[in-house]
RODO-2510 file (C-alpha; in nm, 4 decimals, decimal comma):
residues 328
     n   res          X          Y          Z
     1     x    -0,0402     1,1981    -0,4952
     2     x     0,1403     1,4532    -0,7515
     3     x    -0,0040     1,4288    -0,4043
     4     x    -1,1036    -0,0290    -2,4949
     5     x    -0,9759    -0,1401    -2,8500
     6     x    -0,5647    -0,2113    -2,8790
     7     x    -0,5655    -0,2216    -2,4939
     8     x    -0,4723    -0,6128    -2,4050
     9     x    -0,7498    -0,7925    -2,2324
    10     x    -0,9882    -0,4337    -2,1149
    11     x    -1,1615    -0,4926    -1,7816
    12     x    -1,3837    -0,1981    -1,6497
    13     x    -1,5574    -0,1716    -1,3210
    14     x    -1,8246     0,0579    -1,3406
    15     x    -2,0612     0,1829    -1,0960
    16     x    -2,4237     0,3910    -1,1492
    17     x    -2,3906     0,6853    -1,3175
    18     x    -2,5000     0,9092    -1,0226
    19     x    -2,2018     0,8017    -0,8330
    20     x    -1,9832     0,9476    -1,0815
    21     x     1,5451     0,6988     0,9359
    22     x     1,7506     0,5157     1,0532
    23     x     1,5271     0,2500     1,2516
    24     x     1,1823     0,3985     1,2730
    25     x     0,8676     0,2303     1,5023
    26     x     0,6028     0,3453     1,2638
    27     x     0,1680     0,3196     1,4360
    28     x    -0,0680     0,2832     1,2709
    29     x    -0,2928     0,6011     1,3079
    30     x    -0,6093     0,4079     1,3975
    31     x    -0,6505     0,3284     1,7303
    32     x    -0,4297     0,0302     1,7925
    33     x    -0,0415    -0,0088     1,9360
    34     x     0,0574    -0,2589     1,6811
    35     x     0,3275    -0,0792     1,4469
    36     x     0,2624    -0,0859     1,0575
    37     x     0,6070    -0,1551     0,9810
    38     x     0,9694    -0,1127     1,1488
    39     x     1,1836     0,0787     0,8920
    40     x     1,5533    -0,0007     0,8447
    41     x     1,8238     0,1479     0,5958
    42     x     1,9777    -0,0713     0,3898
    43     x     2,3733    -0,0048     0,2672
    44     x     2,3229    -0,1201    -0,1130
    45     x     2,6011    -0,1275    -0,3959
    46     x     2,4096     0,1846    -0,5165
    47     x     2,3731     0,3629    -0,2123
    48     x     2,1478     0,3769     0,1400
    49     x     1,7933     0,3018     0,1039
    50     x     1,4922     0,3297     0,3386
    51     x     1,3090     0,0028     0,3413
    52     x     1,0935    -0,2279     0,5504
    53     x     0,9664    -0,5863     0,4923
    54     x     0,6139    -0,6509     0,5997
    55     x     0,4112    -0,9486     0,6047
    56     x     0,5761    -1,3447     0,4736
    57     x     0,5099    -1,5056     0,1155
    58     x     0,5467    -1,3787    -0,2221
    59     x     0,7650    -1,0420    -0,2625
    60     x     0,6270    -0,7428    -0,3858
    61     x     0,8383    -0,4089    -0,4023
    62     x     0,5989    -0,1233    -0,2808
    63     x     0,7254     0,1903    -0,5529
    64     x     0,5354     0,5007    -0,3914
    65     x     0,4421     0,8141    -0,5459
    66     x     0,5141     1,1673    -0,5428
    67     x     0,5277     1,3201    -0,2615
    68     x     0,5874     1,0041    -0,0442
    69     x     0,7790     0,7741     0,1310
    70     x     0,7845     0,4355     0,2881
    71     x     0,4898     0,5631     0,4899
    72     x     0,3062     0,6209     0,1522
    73     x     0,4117     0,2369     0,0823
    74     x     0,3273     0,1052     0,3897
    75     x    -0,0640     0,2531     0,3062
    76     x    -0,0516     0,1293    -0,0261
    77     x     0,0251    -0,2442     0,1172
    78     x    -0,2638    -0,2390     0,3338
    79     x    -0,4712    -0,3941     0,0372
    80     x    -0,1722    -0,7131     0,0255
    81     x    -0,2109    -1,0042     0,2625
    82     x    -0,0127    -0,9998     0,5326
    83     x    -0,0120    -1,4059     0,5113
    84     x     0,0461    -1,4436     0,1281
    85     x     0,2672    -1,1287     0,0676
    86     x     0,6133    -1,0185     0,1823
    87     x     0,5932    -0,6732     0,1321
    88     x     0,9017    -0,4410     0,0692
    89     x     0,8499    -0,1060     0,1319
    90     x     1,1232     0,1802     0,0165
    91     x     1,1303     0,5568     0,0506
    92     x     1,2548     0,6680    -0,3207
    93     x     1,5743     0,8698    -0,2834
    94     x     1,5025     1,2204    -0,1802
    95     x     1,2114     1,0797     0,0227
    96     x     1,2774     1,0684     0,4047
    97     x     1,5530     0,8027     0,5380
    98     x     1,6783     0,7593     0,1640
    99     x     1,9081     0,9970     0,0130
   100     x     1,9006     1,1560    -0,2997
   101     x     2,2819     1,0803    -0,3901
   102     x     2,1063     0,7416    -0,4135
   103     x     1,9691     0,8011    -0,7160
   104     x     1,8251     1,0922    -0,8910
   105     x     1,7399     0,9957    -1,2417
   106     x     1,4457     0,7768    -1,3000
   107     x     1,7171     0,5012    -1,4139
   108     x     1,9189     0,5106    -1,1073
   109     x     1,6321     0,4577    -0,8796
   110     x     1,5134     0,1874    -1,1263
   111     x     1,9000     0,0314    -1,0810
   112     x     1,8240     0,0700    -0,6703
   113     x     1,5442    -0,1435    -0,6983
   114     x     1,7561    -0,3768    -0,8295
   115     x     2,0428    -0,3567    -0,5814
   116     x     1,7988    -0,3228    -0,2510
   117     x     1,6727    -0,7193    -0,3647
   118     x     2,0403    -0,7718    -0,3674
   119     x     2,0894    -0,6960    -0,0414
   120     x     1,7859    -0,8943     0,0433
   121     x     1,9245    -1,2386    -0,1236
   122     x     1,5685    -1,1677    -0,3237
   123     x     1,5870    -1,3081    -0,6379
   124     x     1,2562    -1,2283    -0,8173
   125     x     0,9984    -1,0071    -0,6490
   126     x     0,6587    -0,8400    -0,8155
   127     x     0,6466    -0,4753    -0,8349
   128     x     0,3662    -0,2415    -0,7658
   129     x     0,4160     0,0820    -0,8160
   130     x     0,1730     0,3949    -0,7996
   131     x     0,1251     0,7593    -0,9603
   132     x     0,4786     0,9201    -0,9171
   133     x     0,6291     0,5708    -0,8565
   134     x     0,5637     0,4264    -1,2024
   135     x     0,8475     0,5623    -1,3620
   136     x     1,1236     0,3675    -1,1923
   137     x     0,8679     0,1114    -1,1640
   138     x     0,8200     0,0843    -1,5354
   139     x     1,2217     0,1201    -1,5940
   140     x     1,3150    -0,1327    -1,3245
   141     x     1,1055    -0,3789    -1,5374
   142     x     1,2774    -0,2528    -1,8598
   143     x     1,6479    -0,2725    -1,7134
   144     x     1,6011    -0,5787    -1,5150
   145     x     1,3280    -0,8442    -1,6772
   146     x     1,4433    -1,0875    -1,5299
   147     x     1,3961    -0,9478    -1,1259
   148     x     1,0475    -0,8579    -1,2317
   149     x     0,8173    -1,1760    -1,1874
   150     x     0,4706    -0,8989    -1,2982
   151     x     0,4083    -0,5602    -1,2781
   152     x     0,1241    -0,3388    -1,1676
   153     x     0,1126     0,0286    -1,2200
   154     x    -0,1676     0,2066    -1,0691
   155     x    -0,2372     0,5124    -1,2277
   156     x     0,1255     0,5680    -1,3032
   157     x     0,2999     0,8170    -1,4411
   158     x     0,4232     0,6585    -1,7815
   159     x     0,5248     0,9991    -2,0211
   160     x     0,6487     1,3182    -1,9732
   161     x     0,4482     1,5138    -1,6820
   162     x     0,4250     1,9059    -1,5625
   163     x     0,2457     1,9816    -1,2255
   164     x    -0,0532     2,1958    -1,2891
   165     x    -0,0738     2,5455    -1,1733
   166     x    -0,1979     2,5951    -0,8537
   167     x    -0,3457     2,8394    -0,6866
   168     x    -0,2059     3,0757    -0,4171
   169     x    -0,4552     2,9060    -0,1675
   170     x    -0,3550     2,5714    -0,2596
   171     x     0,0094     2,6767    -0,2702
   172     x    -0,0483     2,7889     0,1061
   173     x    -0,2773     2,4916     0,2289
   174     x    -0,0065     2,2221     0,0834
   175     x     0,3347     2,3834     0,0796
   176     x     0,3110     2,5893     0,4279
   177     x     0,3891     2,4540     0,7694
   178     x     0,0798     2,6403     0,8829
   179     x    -0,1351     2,5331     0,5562
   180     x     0,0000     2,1443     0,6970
   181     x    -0,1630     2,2119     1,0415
   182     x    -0,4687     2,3423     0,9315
   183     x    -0,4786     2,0048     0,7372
   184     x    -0,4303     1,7945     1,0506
   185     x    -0,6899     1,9752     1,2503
   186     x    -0,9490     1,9341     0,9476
   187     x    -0,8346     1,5460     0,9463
   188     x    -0,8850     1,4984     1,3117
   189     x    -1,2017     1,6937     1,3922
   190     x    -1,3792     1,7131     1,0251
   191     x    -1,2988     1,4160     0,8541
   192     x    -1,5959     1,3935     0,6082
   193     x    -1,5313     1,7693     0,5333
   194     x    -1,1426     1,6736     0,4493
   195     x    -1,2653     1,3643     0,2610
   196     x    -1,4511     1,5783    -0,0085
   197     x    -1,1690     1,8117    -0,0435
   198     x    -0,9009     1,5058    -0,1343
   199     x    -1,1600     1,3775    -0,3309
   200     x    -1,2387     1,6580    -0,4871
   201     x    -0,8518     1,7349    -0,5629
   202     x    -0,7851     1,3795    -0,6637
   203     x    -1,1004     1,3570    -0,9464
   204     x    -1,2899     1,5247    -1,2076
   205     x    -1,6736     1,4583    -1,0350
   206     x    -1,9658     1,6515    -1,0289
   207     x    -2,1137     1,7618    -0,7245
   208     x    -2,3446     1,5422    -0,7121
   209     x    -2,1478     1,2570    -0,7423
   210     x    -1,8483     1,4092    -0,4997
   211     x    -2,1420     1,4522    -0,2344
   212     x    -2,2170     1,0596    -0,2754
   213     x    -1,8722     0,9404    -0,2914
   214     x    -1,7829     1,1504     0,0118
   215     x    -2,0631     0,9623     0,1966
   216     x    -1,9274     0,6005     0,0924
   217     x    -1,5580     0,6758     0,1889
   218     x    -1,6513     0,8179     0,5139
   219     x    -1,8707     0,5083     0,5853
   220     x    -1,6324     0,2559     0,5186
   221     x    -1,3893     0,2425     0,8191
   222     x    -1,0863     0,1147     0,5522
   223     x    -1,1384     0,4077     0,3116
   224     x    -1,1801     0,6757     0,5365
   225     x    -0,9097     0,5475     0,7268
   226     x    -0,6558     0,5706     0,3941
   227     x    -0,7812     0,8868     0,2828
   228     x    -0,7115     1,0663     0,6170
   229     x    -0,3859     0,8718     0,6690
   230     x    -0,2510     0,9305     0,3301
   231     x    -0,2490     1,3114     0,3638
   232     x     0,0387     1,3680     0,6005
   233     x     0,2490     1,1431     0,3103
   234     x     0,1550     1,3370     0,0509
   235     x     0,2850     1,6945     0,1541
   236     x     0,5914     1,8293     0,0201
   237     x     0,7853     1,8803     0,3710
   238     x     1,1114     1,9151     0,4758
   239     x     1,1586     1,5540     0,4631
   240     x     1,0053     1,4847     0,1153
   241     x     1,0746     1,8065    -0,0456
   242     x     1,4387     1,6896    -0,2318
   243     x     1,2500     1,4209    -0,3904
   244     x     0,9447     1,6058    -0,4882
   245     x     1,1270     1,8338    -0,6545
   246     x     1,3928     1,5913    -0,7869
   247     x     1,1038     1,3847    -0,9554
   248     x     0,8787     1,6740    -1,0821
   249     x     1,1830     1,7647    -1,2790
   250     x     1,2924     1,4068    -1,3559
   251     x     0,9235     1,3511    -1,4681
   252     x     0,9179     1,6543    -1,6984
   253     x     1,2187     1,5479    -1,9201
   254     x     1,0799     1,1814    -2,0159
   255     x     1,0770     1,1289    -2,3627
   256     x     1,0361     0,7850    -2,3369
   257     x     1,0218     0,4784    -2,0787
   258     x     1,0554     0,2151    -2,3691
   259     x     0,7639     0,0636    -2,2471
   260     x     0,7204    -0,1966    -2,5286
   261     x     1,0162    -0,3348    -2,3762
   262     x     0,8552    -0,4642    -2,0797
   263     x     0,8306    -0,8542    -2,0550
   264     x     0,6457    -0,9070    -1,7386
   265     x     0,2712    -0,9765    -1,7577
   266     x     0,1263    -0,6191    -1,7020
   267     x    -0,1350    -0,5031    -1,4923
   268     x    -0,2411    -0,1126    -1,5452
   269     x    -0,5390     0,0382    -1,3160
   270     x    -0,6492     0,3631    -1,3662
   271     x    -0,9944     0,5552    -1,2905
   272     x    -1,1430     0,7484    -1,5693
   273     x    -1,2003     1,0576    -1,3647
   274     x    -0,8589     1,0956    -1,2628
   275     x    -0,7717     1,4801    -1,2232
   276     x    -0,4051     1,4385    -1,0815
   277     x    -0,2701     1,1732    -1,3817
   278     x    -0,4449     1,2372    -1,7092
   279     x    -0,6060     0,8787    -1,7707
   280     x    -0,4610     0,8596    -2,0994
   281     x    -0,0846     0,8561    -1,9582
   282     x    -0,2504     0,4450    -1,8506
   283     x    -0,4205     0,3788    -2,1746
   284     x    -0,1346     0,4783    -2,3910
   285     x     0,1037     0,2487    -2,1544
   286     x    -0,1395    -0,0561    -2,1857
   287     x    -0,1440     0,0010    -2,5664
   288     x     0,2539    -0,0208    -2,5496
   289     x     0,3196    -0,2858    -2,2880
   290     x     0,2979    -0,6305    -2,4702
   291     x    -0,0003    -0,7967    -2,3720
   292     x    -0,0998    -0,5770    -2,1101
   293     x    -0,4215    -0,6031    -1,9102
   294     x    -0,6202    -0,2667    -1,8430
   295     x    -0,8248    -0,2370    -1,5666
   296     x    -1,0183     0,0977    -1,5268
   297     x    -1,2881     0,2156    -1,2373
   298     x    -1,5695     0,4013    -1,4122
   299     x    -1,5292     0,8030    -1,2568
   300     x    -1,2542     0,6627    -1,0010
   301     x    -1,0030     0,9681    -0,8977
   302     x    -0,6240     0,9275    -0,8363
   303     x    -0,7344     0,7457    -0,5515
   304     x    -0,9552     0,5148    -0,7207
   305     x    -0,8026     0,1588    -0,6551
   306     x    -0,8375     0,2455    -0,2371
   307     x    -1,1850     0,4230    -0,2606
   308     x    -1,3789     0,3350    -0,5576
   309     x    -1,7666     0,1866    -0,4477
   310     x    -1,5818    -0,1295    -0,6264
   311     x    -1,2306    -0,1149    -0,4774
   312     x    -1,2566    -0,4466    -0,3422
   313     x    -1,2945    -0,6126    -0,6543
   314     x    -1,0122    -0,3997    -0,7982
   315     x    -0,8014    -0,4964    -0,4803
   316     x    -0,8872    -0,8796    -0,5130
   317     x    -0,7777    -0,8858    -0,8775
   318     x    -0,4305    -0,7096    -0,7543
   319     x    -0,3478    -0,9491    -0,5267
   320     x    -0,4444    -1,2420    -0,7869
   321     x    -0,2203    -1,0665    -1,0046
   322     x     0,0602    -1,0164    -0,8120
   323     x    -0,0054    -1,3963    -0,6486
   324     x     0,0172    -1,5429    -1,0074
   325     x     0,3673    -1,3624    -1,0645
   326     x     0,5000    -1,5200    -0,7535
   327     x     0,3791    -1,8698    -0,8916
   328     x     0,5464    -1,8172    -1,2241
***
């Protein structure tokens, strides 16, 4: 995605140190024929919106990042039970099914948030946004306190942002209908080989520890699983690229997300070896949010939260989080 002291309460997970459109039937990509989620647009006050509802209990919005989509949401849910969670997915306007005219500024998807629970008679929901997501994320919970019952931004954008240069060859492998092939051939016949290389795109890790972490995401059916489904989601296609672009420009004129407005107990997640969102774009947005809980992953990536050696304890204390909101 993009493809400590004054912090609140600080909680860290660390690990050794050598271990650094319309309607849609969506499968899963694993080998089973129920669907992950049955996508429907929604005519809003504010415009169409992409957006599926899955699982009963406690609604969470699902704010994906950049690239994305609802498919991008739908992964991100997989960590929310499916018994204690109602989750509501949403492409971002510019992303597949959801138009841009929707809302371009970071405000107006923030507002379509907003108008989406409208349309679903939802009153209060949690929000849990991600990377690219966590600007209209963040706003939403500025512009409309009282929708947001807690908030948890996972390694969220949260100031102004530039994309890195790239490289020609990266340019190619991401941005190029045949670089996108090339990807899905890697995926499906060397998955620990395309495993390093989001890994190693995702994180700042030595070899030594991308060699181990490689191993432990690859052996865990869950991680490899989200690693090698989250990379067709994460390209800048034809479907995606209006938003893409849309937010890297969007992201690149923040001057501020008046953060220390934000009333909702805050959760912020980040991994400290984060290559894609420089860590301190988290740290600085715990230091602002009142009261704010930080919750880093000692050397986690970008993808940290989903395939950190301590995910699971980083998932369970989402879902307490975002349980406790709908209990408020």
């Amino acid at each position: 995605m993009f493809h400590g002291t004054g912090r609140g309460n600080v909680g860290v997970i660390a690990e050794p140190a050598r271990l650094r459109t319309g309607k849609d039937l969506i499968m899963s990509t694993t080998h089973t024929n129920a669907p992950e989620y049955t996508s429907s647009v929604a005519e809003t006050a504010l415009g169409p919106v992409e957006y599926a509802v899955v699982g009963t209990g406690v609604p969470v919005l699902v704010v994906h990042g950049t690239p994305g989509g609802i498919d991008a949401a739908a992964l991100m849910a997989r960590i929310l039970p499916r018994d204690r969670v109602s989750a509501i997915l949403v492409s971002r306007p510019g992303y597949l099914g959801t138009p841009l005219g929707s809302g371009a500024t970071i405000d107006e998807q923030a507002d379509l948030l907003a108008a989406l629970l409208d349309h679903l008679g939802i009153e209060r929901a949690g929000v849990y946004t991600w990377s690219g997501g966590g600007p209209a994320g963040y706003r939403f919970a500025v512009r409309h306190p009282e929708r947001v019952t807690v908030l948890v931004a996972n390694a969220a954008c949260s100031a102004a942002y530039e994309l890195p240069q790239q490289d020609l060859a990266t340019r190619l492998m991401f941005t190029t209908a045949p670089g996108q092939w090339l990807l899905r051939v890697l995926a499906a016949h060397q998955p620990k080989q395309y495993i390093a290389g989001a890994l190693a795109g995702e994180g700042d890790l030595t070899k030594e520890q991308l060699a181990a972490r490689t191993e432990e995401v690859f052996a865990d059916p869950a991680k490899r699983r989200f690693v090698v489904d989250l990379g067709p989601t994460a390209s800048p296609d034809r479907s995606r690229r209006t938003g893409y672009d849309n937010d890297l420009a969007q992201f690149a004129a923040i001057t501020s997300l008046g953060l220390e407005k934000i009333t909702a107990p805050t959760l912020v997640v980040q991994g400290t070896s984060d290559s894609d969102l420089p860590p301190a774009q988290s740290y600085a947005a715990a230091d602002a949010i009142p009261g704010a809980e930080l919750l880093t992953l000692d050397t986690g990536t970008h993808l940290a939260l989903y395939t950190h050696p301590d995910a699971a304890a980083a998932q369970a204390r989402v879902v307490d989080f975002l349980l406790a909101g709908g209990r408020r």
